[in-house]
N, C-alpha and C positions, 0 to 999 in steps of 0.2 A: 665341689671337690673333684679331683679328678679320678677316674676310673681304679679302683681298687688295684686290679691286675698291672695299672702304667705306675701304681707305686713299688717300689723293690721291698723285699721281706723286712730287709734292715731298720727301713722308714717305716713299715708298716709295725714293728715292733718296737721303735719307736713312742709313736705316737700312742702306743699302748701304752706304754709306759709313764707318760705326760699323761695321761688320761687318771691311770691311775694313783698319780702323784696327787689329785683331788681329792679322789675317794680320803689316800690315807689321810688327809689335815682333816677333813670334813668327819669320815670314820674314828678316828683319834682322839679329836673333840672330845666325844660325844663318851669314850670310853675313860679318858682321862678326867674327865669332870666327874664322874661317877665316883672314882676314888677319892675325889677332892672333897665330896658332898659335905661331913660330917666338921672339917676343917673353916669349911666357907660357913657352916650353920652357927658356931663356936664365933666366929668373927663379925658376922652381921646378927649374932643374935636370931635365927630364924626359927620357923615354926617346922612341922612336917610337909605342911602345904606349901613353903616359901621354897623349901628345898626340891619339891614338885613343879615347880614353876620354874627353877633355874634351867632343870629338863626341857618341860615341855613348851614353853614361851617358845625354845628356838626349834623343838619337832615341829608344833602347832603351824607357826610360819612358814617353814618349810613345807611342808603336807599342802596347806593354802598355796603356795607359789609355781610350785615344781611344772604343773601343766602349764599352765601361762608361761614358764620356763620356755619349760618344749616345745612349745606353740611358734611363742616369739623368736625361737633359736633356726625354727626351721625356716620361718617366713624373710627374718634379716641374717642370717648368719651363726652358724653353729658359733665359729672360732670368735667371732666379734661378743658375742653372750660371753661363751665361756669365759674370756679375758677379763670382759668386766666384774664377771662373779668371784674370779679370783683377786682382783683389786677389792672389790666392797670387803668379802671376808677375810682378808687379811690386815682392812685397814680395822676393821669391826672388831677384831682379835684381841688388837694391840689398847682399842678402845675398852675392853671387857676388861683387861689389865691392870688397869687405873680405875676403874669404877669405883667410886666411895661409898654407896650402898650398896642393898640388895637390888632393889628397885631400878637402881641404872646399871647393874647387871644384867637385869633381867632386860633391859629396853637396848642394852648393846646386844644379848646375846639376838633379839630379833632381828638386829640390822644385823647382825652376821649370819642369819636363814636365810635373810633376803637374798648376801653373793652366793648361798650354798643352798639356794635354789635352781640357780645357773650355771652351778657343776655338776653335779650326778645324771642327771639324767640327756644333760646335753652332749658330756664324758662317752654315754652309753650309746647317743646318734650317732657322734663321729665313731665310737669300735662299731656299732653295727656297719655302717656305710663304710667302713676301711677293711674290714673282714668281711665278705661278704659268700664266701664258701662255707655251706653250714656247721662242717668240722670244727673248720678254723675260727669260728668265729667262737664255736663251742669252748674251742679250748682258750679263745683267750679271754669269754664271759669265766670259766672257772680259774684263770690270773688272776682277773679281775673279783672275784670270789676271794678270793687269798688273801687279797691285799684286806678286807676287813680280819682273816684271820691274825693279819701283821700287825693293824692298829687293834687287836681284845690281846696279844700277842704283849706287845712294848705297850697301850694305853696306860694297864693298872701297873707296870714296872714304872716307867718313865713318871706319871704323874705321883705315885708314890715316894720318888727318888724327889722330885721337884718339890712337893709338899714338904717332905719331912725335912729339906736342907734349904730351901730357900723359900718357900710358900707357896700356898695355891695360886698366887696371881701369876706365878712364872708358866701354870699351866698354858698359856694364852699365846706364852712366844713362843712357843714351840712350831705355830704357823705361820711366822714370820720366815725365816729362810724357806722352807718346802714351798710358799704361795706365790714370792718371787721368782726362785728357781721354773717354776711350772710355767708363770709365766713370758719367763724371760726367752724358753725352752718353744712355746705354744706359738708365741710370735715368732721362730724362727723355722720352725719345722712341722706345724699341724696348718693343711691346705685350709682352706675359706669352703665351705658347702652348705646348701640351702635345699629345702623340696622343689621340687618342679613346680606346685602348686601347694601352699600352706594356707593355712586357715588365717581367716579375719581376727581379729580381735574380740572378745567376746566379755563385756566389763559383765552382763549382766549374771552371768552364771560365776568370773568371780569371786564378787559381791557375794552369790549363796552358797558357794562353797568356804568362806570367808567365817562367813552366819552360823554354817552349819557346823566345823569343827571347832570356831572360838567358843559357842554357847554351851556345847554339848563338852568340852573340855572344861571349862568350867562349870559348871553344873556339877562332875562327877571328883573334880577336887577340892571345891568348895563344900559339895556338901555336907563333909562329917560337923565341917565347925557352924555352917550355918544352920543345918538341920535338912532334912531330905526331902521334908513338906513344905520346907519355907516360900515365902513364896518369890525371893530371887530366884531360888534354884527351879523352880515349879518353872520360871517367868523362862528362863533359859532352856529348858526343857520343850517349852511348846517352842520357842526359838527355830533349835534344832529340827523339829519335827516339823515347822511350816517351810522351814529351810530344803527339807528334804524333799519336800513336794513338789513344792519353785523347782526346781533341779529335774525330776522327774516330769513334770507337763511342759517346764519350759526348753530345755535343750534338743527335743526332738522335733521342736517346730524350726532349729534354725538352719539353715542349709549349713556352715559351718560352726558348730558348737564346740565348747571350750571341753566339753565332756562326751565325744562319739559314743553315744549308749549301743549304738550296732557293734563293738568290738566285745561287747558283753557276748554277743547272740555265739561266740565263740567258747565252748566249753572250758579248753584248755586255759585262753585267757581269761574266763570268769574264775577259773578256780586258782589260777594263777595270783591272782588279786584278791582272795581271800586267805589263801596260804599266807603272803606276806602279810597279810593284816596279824594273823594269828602268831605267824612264826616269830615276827619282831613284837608283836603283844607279850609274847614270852620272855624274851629277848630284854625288851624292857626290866617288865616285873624282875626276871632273874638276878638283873646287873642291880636295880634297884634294891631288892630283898638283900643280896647276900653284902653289899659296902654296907649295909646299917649294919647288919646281923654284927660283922668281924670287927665293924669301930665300935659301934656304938654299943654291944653286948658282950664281944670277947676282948674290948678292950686294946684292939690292933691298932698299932700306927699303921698311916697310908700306906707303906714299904709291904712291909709284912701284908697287911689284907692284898695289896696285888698280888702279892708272893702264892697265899692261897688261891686264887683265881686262874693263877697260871696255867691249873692243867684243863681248864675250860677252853682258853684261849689256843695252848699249843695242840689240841684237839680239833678244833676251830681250821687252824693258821694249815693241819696237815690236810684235811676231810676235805674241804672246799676245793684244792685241786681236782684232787682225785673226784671230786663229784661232778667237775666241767667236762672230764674225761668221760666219765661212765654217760651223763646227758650228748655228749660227742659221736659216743659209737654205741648208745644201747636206747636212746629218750632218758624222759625224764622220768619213770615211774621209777626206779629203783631207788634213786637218788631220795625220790618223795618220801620212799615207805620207810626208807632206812631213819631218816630224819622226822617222821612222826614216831617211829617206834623208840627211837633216843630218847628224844625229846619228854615222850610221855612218861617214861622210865623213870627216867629223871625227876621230874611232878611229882608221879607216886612216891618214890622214893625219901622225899623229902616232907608229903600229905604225911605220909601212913605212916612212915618208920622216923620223924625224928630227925634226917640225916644228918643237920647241921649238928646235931650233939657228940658226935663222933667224929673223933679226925679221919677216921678208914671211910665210913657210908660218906660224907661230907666232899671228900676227895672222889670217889665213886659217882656220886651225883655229878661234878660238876665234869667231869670226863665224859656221863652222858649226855647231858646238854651241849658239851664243845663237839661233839661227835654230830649231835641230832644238828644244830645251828651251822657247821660246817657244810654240809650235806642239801640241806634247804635254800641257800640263796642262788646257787647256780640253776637248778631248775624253772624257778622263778623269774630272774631274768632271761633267761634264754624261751622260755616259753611264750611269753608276755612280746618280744619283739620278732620271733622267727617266723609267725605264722601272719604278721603283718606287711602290709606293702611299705619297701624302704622309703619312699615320698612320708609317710606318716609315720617312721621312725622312733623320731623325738616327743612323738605324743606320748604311743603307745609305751616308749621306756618310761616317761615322766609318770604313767600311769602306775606302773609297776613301783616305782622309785615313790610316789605320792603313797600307794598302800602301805610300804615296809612303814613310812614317816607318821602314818595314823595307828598302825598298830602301835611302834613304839609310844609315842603316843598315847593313848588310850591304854598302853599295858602298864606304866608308872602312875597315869591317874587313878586309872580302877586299883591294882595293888597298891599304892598308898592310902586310898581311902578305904580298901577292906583293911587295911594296919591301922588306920589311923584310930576306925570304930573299933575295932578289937583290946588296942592300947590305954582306947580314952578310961581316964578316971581310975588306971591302978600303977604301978610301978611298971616302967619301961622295958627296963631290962628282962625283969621277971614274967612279964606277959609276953615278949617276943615272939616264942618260941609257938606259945596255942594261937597267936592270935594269927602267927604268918602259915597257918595251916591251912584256913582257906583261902589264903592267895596262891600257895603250892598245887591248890586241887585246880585254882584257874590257870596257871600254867600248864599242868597234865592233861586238861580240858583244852586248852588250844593244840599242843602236840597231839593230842589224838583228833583234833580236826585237820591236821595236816595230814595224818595218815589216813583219814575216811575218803577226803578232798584228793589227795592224790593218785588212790586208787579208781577214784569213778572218772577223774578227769582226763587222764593218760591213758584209754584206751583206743579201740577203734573208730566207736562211735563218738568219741569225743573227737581226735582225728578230723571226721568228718565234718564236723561243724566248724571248727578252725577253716577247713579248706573252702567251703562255702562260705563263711563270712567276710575271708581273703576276697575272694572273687566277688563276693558286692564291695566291697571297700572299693577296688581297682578299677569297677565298672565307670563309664565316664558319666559326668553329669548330663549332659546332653538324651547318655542312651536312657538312663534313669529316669527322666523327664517323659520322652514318650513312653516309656512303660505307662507311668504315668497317666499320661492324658489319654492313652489307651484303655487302660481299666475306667 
């Protein structure tokens, strides 16, 4: 790519632009299916878990690919990945579309992780290496913040409009024109850029990262119906767990690993990676929790239940600028604290007082969440890639882009399966209400991890550690070596 400064504002704004023309189809997705759930479960007949899966099949992938994304984005080409990601997931769209069961739902919606593995985080390479003033770059990681405000904004409008008038498969073309247009747009106007030096291919960590989030996602959505001792879920459980170890002993033996565990030793980036775990674990559960609650308990067509949701979303669509701003000219601690103290608000609110029974608390909650969620994602990415060398880019976003994808993730399987045992064996509608009480205390519980995590990791001494971990990442391997062979 050529030097940031030899491109004019115009193009560099631009290319923002195409950049985030990604986010929205991929973003969109993910919110318009949410309101579809209840529609798609009535037509294939599905279960709690089946509906779980329509989710997390295409998180789960996702989560699994994003690094080998980034990896391969930097080693052959940013714009040559991205292109192709937006062909697979827009041909994979059309393929969800037509699907005649559940089951080839679920197997299109993975082939469509696979193209929207090699948009987000390779999206996030070319803005970092196109912005590369840390201002500018701030504010246009909080654009690009926005843009998820725009698809929670139109998601539950649009796919409710689309359900209720012509069905849920229509949710699918909706990333037909945007995935061309990006396209057609990316080939014409976003330069070609690669690291100086990218990493090898690395199938065997993969493979355990593969291991790790397939067994362990299944495990925790399987288990209400199979049982929690059983011994599939037992069998998938050590899965997970020897998955994690392989990962652990093996990645720091390799000169280049698919998983830099030294970008941990970086405070701001270790908590940065746990916030988005937490934040979209939320995130999940919420969008989850509240389309059952308003179809399936109060009885809303898709229309209306988006309708409720809105002031989550245009709390969302407003907060996320403003929060690329405040990360621009103040860090990110503010951004943090503001967005765990929503967040958790919201949790309680809904744990302790009941909110959904009330149209007034109901509306209140979901304003703090679109406030707290607003507020969280720009920190997150901009912390995650500013304190790393631009050569290693597209790892380090994919890293951050790979968390949000395990939280979400992990936040619909665990809150479905605490609903599911709460529900099992009485009337549906009538238990909703006690049984989604402790999945409200696990959202409150992640929001207040945001706020604990944001506080300790956004100061000076965390500073510090960022800066020193920059500066071995940068170090050459040559000089590394004689260290080395020195000690």
């Amino acid at each position: 790519m050529p030097d940031a400064p030899t491109l004019t504002a115009r193009r560099r704004m631009l290319i923002l632009a195409i950049c985030c023309m990604s986010l929205l189809i991929v973003s969109l997705d993910n919110t318009v299916l949410n309101v579809a759930l209840p529609a798609m479960a009535k037509d294939f007949d599905a279960t709690l878990s089946g509906m779980q899966w329509t989710i997390d099949a295409y998180t789960l992938v996702l989560a699994s690919l994003l690094m080998l994304a980034g990896s391969t984005a930097d080693r052959i080409g940013r714009r040559k990945v991205f292109m192709t990601g937006l062909v697979i997931f827009t041909a994979a769209s059309v393929a969800c579309s037509l699907a005649p069961t559940l089951e080839s739902l679920v197997a299109f919606r993975m082939v469509q992780a696979v193209g929207g593995s090699m948009l987000n985080p390779v999206a996030m390479s070319i803005i970092t290496n196109t912005f590369t003033d840390p201002r500018e770059r701030a504010r246009a990681i909080g654009v690009w913040g926005g843009v998820v405000g725009i698809s929670m904004a139109a998601g539950p409008l649009v796919g409710g409009l689309l359900v209720d008038s012509v069905g849920w498969r229509s949710i699918f073309w909706v990333n037909l024109p945007v995935g061309l247009a990006a396209l057609l747009l990316t080939l014409r106007y976003v330069p070609e850029s690669r690291a100086p030096r990218a990493r090898r291919p690395d199938p065997v960590g993969q493979v355990l990262i593969i291991a790790l989030l397939g067994s362990l996602t299944y495990a925790i959505i399987e288990a209400p119906s199979a049982g929690w001792t059983s011994a599939r879920i037992v069998g998938c459980a050590a899965l997970a767990l020897a998955a994690l170890v392989g990962l652990l002993l093996y990645e720091p033996r390799r000169a280049e690993p698919l998983i830099d565990l030294r970008f941990f030793r970086s405070a701001p980036f270790s908590g940065a990676t746990v916030i988005a775990i937490c934040g979209f674990a939320a995130l999940g559960g919420f969008l989850f929790l509240s389309t059952l609650y308003l179809q399936d308990v109060r009885g809303l067509d898709a229309l209306h239940a988006g309708l409720w949701m809105l002031p989550m979303a245009a709390m969302t669509f407003v907060c996320a600028p403003l929060s690329g701003r405040l990360v621009g000219s103040r860090g990110p601690r503010l951004p943090l604290l503001v967005a765990g103290v929503m967040m958790t608000a919201s949790g309680v609110l809904f744990a302790a007082f009941d909110a959904e029974t009330s149209n007034t608390t109901l509306t209140i909650g979901y304003v703090l969440f679109g406030i707290g969620f607003g507020f969280v994602n720009a920190p997150i990415t901009n912390t995650a890639v500013s304190g790393m060398p631009r050569a290693q880019a597209g790892v380090a976003a994919a890293v951050a882009s790979t968390s949000r994808q395990i939280g979400q993730t992990l936040g619909v399987a665990v809150i479905g399966a605490v609903l599911a045992s709460g529900v099992a064996g009485s009337s549906y509608a009538a238990s909703f209400v006690t049984a989604g009480r402790a999945c409200w205390w696990i959202i409150a519980g992640c929001g207040f991890a945001v706020l604990v995590l944001g506080a300790v990791t956004s100061g000076a001494w965390a500073r510090g550690t960022a800066r020193r971990t920059a500066e071995r990442l940068e170090e050459p391997e040559d000089a590394a070596l004689t260290k080395a062979s020195a000690r």
